[in-house]
C-alpha positions as CSV (number, residue, x, y, z in Angstrom):
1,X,25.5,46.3,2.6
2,X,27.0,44.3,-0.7
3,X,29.1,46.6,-2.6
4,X,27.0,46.7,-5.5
5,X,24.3,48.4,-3.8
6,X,26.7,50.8,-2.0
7,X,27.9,51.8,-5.7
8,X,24.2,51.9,-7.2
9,X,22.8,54.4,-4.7
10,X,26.2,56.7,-4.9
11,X,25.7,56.2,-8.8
12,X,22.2,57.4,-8.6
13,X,22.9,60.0,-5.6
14,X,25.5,61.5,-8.2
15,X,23.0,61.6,-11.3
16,X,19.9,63.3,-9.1
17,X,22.8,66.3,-7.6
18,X,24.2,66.5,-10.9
19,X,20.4,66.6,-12.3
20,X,19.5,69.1,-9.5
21,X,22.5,71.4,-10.6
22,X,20.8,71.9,-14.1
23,X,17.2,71.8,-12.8
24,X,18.0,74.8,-10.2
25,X,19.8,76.9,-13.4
26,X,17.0,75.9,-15.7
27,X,14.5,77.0,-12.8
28,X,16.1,80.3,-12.6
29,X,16.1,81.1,-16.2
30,X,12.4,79.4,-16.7
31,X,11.7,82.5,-12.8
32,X,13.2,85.3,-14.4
33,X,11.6,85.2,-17.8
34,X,7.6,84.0,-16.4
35,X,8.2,87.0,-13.5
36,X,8.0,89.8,-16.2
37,X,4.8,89.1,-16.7
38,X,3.1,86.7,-13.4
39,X,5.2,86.6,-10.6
40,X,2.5,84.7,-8.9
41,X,3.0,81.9,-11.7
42,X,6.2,81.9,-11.4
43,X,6.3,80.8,-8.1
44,X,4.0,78.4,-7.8
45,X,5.3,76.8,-10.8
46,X,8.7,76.3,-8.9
47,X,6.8,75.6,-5.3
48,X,5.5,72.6,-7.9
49,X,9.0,71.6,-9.1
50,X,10.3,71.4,-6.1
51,X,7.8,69.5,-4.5
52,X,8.2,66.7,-7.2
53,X,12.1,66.7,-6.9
54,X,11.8,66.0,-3.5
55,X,9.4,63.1,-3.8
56,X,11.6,61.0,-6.4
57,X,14.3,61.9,-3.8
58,X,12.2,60.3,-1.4
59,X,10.9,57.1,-3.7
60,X,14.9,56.0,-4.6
61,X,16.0,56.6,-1.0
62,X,13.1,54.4,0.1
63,X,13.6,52.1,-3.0
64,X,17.2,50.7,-2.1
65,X,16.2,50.5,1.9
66,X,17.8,53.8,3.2
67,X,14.4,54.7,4.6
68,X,13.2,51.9,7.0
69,X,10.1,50.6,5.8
70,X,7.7,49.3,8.9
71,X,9.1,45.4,8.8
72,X,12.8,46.8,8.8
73,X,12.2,49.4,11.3
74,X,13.8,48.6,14.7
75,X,10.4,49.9,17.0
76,X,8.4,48.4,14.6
77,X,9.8,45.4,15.2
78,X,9.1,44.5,18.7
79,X,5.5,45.6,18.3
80,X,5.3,42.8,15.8
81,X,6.2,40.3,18.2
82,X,3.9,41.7,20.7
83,X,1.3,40.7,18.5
84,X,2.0,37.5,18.1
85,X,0.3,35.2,20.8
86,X,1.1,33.8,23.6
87,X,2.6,30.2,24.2
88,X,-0.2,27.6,24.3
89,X,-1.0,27.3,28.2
90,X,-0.3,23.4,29.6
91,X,-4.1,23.1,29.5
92,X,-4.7,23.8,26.1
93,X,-1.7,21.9,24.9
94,X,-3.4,18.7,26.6
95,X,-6.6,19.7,24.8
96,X,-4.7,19.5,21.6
97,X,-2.8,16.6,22.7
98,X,-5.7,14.4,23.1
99,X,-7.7,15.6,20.1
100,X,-4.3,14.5,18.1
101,X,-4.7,10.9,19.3
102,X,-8.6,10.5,18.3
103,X,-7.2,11.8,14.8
104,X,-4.4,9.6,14.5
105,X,-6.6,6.5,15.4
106,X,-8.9,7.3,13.0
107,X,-6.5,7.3,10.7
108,X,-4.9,4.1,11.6
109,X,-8.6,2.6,11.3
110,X,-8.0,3.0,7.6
111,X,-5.5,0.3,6.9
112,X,-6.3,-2.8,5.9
113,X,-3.8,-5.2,6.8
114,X,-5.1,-6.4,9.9
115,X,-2.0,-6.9,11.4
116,X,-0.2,-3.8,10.8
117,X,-3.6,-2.0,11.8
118,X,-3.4,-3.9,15.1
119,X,0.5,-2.9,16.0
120,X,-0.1,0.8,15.3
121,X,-3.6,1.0,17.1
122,X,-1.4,-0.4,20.0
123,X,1.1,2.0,19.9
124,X,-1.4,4.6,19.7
125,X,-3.2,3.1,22.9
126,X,0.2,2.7,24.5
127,X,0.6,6.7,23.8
128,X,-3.0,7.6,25.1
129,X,-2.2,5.8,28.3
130,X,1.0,7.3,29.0
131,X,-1.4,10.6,28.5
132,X,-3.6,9.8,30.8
133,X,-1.3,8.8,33.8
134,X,1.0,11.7,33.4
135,X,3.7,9.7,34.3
136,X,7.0,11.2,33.1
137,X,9.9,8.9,30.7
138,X,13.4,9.6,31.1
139,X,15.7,7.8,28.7
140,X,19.5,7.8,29.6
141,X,21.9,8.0,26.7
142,X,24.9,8.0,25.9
143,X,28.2,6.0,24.4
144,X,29.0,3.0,25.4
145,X,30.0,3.0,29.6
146,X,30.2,6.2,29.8
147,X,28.7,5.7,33.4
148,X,25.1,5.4,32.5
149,X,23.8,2.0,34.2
150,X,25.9,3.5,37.0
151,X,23.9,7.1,36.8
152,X,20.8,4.8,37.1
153,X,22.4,2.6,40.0
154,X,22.4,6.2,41.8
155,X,19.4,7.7,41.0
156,X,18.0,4.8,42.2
157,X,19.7,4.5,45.5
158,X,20.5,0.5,44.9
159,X,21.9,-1.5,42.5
160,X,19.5,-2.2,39.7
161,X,22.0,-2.4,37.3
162,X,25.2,-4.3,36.3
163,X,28.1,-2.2,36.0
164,X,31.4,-3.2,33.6
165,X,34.4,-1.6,32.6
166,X,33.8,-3.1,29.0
167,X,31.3,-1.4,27.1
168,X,27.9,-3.1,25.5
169,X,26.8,-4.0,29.3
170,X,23.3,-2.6,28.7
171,X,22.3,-4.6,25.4
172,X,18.5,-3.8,25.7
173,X,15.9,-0.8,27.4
174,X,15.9,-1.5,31.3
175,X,13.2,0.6,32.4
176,X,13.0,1.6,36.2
177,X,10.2,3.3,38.1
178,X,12.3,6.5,40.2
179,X,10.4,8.1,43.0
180,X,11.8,11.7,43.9
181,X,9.4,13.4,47.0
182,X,10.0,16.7,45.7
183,X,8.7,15.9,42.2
184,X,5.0,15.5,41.5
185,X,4.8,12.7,39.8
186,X,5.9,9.5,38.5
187,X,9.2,9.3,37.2
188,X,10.3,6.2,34.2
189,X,13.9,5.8,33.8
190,X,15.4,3.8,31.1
191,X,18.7,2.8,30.4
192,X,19.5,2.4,26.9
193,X,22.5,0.5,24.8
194,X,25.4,2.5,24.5
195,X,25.9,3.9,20.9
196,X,28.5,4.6,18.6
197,X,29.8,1.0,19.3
198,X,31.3,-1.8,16.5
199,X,30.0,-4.2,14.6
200,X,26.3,-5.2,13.6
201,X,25.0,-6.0,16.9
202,X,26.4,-2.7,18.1
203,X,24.1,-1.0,15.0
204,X,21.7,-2.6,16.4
205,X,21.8,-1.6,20.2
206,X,22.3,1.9,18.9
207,X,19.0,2.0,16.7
208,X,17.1,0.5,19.8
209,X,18.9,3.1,22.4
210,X,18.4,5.9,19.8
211,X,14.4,4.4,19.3
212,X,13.9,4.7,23.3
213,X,15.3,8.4,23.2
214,X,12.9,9.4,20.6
215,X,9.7,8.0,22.7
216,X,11.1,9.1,25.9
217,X,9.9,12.6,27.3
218,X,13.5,13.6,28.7
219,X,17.0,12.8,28.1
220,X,20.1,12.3,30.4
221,X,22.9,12.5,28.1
222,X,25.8,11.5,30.1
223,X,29.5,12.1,28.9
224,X,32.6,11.3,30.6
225,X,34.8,14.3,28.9
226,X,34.0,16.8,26.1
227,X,32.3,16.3,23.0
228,X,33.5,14.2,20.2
229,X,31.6,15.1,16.7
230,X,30.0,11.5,16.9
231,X,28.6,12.2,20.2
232,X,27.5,15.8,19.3
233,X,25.7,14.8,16.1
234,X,23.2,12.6,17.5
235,X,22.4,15.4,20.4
236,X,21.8,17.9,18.1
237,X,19.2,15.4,15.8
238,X,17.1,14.7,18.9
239,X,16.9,18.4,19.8
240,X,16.4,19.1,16.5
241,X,13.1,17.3,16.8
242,X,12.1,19.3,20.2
243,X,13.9,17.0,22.2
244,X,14.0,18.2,26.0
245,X,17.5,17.0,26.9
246,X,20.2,17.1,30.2
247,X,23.6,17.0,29.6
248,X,25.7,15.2,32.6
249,X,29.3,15.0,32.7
250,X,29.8,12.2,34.6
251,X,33.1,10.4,36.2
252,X,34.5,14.2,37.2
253,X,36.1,12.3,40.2
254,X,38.8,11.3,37.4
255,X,39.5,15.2,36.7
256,X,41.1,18.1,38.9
257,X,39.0,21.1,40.0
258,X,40.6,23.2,37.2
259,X,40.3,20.0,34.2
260,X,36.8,20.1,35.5
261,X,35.4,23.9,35.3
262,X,37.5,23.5,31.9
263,X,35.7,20.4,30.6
264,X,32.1,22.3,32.1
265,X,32.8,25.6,30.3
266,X,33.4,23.8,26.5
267,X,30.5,21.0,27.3
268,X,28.1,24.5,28.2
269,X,29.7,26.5,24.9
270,X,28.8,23.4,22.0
271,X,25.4,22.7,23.1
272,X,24.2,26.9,24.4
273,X,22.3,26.6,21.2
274,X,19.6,23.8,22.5
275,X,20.7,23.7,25.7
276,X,20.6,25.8,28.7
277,X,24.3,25.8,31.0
278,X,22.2,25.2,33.9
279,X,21.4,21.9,32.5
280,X,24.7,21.0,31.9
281,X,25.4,19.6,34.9
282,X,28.7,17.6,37.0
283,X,27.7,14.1,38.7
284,X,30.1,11.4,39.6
285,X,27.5,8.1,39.4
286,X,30.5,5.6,40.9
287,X,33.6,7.3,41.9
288,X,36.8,4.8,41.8
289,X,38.5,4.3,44.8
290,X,41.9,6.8,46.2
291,X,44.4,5.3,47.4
292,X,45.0,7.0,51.1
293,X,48.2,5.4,52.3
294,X,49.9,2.2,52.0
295,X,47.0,0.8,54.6
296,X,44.1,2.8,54.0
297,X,41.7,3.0,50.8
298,X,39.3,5.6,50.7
299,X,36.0,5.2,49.0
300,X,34.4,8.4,47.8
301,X,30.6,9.5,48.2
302,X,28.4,9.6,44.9
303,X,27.3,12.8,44.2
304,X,24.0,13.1,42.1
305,X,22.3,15.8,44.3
306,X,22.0,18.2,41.6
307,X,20.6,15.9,38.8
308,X,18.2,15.1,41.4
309,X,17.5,18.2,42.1
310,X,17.0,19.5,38.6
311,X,15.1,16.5,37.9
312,X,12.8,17.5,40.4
313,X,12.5,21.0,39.0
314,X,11.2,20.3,35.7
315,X,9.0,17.6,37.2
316,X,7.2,20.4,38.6
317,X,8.0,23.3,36.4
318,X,7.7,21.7,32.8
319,X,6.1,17.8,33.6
320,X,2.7,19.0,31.6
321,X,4.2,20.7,28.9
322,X,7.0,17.7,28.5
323,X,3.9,15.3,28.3
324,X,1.8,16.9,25.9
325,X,5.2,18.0,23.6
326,X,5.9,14.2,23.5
327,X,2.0,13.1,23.1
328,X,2.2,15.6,19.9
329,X,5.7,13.9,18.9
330,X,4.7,10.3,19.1
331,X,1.0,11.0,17.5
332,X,2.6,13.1,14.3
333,X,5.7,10.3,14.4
334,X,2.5,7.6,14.2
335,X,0.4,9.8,11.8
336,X,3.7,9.8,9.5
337,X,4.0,6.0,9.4
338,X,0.2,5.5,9.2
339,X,0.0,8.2,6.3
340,X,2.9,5.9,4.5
341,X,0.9,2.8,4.8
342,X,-2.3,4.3,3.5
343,X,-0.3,5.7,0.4
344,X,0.8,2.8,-0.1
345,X,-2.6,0.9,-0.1
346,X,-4.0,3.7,-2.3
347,X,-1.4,3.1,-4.9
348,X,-1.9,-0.9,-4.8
349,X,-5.5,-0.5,-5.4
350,X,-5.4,2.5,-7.9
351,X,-2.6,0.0,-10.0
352,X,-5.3,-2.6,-9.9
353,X,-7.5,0.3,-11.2
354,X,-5.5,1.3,-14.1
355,X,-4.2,-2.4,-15.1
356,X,-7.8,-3.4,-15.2
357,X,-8.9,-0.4,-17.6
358,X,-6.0,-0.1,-19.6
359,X,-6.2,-4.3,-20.6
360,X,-10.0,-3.5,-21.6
361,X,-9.7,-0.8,-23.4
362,X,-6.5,-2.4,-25.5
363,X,-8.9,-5.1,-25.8
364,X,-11.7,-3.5,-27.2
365,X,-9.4,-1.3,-29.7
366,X,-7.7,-4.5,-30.9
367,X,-10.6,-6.4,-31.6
368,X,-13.3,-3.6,-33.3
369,X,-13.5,-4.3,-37.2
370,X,-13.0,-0.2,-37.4
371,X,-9.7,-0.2,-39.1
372,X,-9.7,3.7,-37.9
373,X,-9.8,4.4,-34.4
374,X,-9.9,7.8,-32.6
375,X,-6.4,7.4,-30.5
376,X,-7.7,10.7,-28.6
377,X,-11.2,8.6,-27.1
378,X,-8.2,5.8,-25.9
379,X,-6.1,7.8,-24.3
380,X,-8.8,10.0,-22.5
381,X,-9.3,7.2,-20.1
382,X,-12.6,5.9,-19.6
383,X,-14.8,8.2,-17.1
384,X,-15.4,5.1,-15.0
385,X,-11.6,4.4,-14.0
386,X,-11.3,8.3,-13.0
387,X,-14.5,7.8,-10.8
388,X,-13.4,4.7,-9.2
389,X,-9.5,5.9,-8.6
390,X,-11.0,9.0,-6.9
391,X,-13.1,7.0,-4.7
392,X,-9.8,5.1,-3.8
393,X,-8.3,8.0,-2.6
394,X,-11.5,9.7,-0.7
395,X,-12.6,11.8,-3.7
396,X,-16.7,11.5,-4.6
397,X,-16.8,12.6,-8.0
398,X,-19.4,11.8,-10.5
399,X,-19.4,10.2,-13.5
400,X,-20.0,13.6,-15.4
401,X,-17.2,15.0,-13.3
402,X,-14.8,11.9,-14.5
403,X,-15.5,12.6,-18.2
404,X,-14.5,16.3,-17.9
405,X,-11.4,15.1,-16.7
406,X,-10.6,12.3,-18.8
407,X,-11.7,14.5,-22.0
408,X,-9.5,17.1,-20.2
409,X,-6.4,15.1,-19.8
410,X,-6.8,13.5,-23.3
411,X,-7.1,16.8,-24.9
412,X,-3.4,17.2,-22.9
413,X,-1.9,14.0,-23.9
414,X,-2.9,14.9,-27.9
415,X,-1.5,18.9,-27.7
416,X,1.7,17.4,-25.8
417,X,2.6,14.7,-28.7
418,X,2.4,12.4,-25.9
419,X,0.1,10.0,-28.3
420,X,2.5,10.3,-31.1
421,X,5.5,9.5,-28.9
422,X,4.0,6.8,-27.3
423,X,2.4,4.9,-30.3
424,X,6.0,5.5,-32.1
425,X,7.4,4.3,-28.6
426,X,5.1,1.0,-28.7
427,X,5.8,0.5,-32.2
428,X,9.6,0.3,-32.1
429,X,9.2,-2.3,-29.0
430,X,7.1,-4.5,-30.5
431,X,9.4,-4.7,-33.7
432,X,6.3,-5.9,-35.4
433,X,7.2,-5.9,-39.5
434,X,4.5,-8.1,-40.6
435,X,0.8,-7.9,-41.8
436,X,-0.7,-4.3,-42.3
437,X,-4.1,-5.4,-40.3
438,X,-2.6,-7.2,-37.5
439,X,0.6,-4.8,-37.0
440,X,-2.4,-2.0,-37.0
441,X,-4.2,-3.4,-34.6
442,X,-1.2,-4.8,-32.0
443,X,-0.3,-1.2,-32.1
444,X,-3.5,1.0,-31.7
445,X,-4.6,-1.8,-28.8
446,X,-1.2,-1.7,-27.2
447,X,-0.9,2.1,-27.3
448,X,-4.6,3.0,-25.7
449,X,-3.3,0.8,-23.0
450,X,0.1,2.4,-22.5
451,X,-1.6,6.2,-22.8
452,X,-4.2,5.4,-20.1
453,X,-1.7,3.7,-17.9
454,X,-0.1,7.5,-18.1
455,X,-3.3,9.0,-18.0
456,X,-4.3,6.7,-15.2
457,X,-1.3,7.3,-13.0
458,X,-1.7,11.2,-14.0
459,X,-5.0,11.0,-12.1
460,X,-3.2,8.9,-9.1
461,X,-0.9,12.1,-8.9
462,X,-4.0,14.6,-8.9
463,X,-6.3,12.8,-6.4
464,X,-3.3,12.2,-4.0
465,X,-2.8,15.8,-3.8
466,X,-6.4,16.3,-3.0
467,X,-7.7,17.4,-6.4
468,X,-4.7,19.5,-7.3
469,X,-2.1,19.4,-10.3
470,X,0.3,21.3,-8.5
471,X,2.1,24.5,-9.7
472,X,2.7,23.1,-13.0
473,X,0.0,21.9,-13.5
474,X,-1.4,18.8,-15.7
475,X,0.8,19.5,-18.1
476,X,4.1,19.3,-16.4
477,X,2.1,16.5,-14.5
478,X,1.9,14.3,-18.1
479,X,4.8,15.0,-18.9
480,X,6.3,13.3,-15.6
481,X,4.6,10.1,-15.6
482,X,5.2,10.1,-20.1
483,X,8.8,10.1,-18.9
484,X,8.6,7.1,-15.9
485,X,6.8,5.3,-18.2
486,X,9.7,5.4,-21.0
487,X,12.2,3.8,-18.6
488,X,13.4,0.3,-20.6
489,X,12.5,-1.9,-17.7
490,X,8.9,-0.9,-17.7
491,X,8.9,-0.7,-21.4
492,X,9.9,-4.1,-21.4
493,X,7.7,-5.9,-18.5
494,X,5.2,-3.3,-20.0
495,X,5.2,-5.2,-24.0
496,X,5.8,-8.4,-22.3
497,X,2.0,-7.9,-20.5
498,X,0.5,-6.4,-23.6
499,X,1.6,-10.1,-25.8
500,X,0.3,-11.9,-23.6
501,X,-3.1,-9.7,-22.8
502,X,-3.8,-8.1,-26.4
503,X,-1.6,-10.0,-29.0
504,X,-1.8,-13.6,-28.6
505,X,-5.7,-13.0,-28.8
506,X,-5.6,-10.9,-31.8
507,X,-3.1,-14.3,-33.3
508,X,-5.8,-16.7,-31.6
509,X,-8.8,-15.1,-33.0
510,X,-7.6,-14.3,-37.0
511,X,-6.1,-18.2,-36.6
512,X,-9.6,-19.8,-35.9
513,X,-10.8,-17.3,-38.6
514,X,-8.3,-18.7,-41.2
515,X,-9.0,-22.3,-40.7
516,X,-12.7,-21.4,-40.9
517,X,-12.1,-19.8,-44.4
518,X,-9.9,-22.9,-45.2
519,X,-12.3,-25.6,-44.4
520,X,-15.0,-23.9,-46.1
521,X,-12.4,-23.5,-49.7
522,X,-11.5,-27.2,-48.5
523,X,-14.9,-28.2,-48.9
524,X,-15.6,-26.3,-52.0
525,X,-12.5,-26.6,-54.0
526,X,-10.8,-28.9,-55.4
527,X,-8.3,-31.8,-53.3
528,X,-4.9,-31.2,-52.6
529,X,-2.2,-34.0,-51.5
530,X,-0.2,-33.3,-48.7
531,X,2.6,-31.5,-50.2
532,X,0.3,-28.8,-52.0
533,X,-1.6,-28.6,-49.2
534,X,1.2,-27.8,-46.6
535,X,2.6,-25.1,-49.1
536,X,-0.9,-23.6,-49.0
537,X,-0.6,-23.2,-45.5
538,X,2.7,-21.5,-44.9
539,X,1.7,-19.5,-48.0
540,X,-1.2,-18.0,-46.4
541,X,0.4,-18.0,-42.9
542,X,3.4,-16.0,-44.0
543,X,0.5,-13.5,-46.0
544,X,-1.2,-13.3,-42.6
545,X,2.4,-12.3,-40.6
């Protein structure tokens, strides 16, 4: 208990005794002078008192947690978790297993680069197969020759391998089929690169061994002494992620008895939090040589029996359950990256979206002869852009539907300031200090484009959530994307974009208009020689700028 709580409750415990002192004289003055004349007042009156004293009692005791409430109590407790129920049986963790795949290829069925599409329905083929033949994958890892390609030699009862004292021997996933009688089923071993090696190409060997690890169903972890942190860390991350896992300490012919059991005992005590001791097991894959006598050379049997024999084991015991934990592992793995992929198509098509409406509407402001225009109807985004970026992201809304919202998030941008701030924020980039027509209408076109790009991306946000603003709401949801959108480089690619889409035209268009006007003065007024006339013409150009 922290010490501020011990001192509240003997704070409070003090105050109600010292209370009770005066209540129990004020009761027996308040007895003795309503006895004279009811004694059967009287006492119910302190019958009443008392009653109420000892329920406030009752409320602070059970206010600071000196009563146990039903979740703190101790018997309480254990009846809780005997309602909880029961472990999914092999049989129904297939069932769910299986159901995960369909939904994972349907949702790879969504993406539209053909050749990603085709590589992920692969993999999810590659998974439903290993389903279906129950066959179980063992990876072997480890750091580099710690005796793994030799673990594999003896599993395997012949030399499949090539064993070095140097380390990087294994540079790629060798993948053996083992065959124990006792188990009930196929067994896959793999050996994997060593990790934790130097250089790039050992980064690389260690992202492939650590690849093959994930995707396997069990792991041999083999170690030749204790722990290092370095070995420890990437033991933990794969059990972390429900990663079923041995740990062999192999090469003990290299240790006494006594180095041995000590090695065991610390190997057993860093990993008793994801793994059991009886899966910590002793194995000597290729024992070196001992020197007998000066004339005889003794060679040492391998001893693997008991990885063998635990192998077996969970064959039988936990094969079905391994399966269907790694089926669920690979699909959400897959799901994840086919998720990404679709998010990222969604946003590419949505940006085409909101690039499209934004230039249209800029264009339409820029070029109305209303010198006036309602900056709330711009930056409401037209109802047909929140229709279509719905239907980008799964979302059939109509186009009454897509008005309310656009009126709804305008109505946002306008009580936020957002309009202000962003036609002050156009304004100041485009550094426009010419004409009062033409600056007007740069800015009100550029600004309906930058408020629906926010407005646009505002809706991305909302229909990528599943119709949902969040916690905060649209507002805080606004007021994120009007701050991305204020970042210099996008201002800047941003007012690049808008000279060339809204700009130049309105330059283009009030050009062919002055020449117009000039021919038809030209035609009406009297000749000027080429010196008047060229001043004419940069007089009236620098009127128009």
């Amino acid at each position: 208990m922290r010490l501020s709580r011990l001192l509240t409750i003997v704070v409070g415990l003090s105050i109600i005794f010292g209370l009770m002192l005066w209540l129990v004289s004020a009761l027996s003055r308040l007895y003795s002078e309503i006895s004279w004349t009811s004694p059967l007042l009287a006492n119910f009156l302190i019958f009443v008192l008392i009653l109420l004293l000892i329920f406030f009692i009752v409320i602070f005791l059970y206010y600071f947690g000196i009563i146990p409430s039903d979740k703190t109590n101790p018997s309480n407790r254990g009846k809780s978790k005997r309602k909880r129920p029961l472990p999914a049986l092999p049989a129904q963790k297939n069932e769910i297993a299986s159901e995960t795949i369909k939904a994972v290829k349907k949702q790879v069925a969504q993406i539209q680069d053909e050749v990603t599409q085709k590589a992920l329905l692969e993999k999810s083929r590659q998974i439903e197969v290993n389903f279906s033949t129950g066959t179980l994958k063992v990876a072997v890892f480890g750091t580099g020759s710690a005796g793994k390609t030799s673990l594999v030699n003896a599993l395997m009862g012949e030399m499949v391998g090539e064993i070095q004292a140097s380390i990087g021997t294994t540079t790629e996933g060798v993948t053996h089929s083992l065959k124990i009688p006792s188990a009930n089923r196929e067994i896959l071993i793999t050996d994997t690169p060593g990790i934790l090696e130097m250089g790039a190409p050992g980064e690389i060997r260690e992202q492939l061994a650590r690849e093959l690890a994930t995707e396997a169903d069990l792991l041999l972890f083999v170690c030749d002494n204790d722990l290092r942190a370095s070995e420890f860390k990437p033991l933990e991350a794969l059990a972390t992620i429900g990663k079923r896992s041995l740990l062999i300490f192999n090469k003990v012919d290299l240790y006494s008895e006594q180095e041995q059991e000590v090695i065991l005992n610390n190997l057993q005590q860093r990993v008793a939090k994801f793994i059991p001791s009886n899966d910590v097991i002793k194995a000597c894959a290729n024992p070196q040589p001992v020197q007998f006598s000066a004339d005889e050379i003794i060679q040492p049997e391998v001893e693997v029996s008991n990885v063998i024999k635990r192998l077996a084991a969970i064959c039988r015991a936990e094969g079905d359950d391994l399966l269907a934990d790694n089926i669920l592992l690979q699909s959400q793995r897959l799901g994840e990256e086919a998720r990404k992929l679709i998010a990222q198509q969604r946003t590419r098509e949505a940006d085409k979206i909101i690039s499209r409406y934004q230039w249209i509407g800029a264009g339409v402001i820029a070029c109305t002869p209303v010198p006036v225009v309602d900056m709330l109807a711009a930056a409401a985004v037209n109802a047909q852009m929140v229709v279509e970026i719905g239907q980008v992201y799964g979302c059939e809304i109509n186009s009454d539907r897509g008005r309310d919202l656009a009126v709804s998030l305008g109505k946002t941008l306008v009580s936020l300031g957002v309009v202000k701030g962003a036609v002050e924020l156009v304004a100041r980039a485009l550094q426009l200090t010419l004409a009062t027509y033409v600056v007007g209408k740069a800015i009100q076109g550029v600004s309906a484009a930058y408020l629906t790009r926010i407005a646009g991306k505002s809706f991305v946000e909302y229909f990528s959530h599943d119709q949902d603003w969040g916690d905060g709401g649209i507002t805080e949801v606004v007021q994120r994307q009007f701050k991305l959108s204020r970042k210099d480089e996008f201002i800047k690619a941003f007012v690049q974009d808008a000279i060339a889409r809204v700009i130049e035209p309105i330059k283009d268009t009030l050009e062919e208009n002055f020449e117009e006007e000039d021919y038809q003065e030209e035609s009406n007024a009297v000749y000027f020689d080429d010196d008047e006339w060229g001043e004419s013409i940069n007089n009236k150009s620098n009127d128009w700028w």
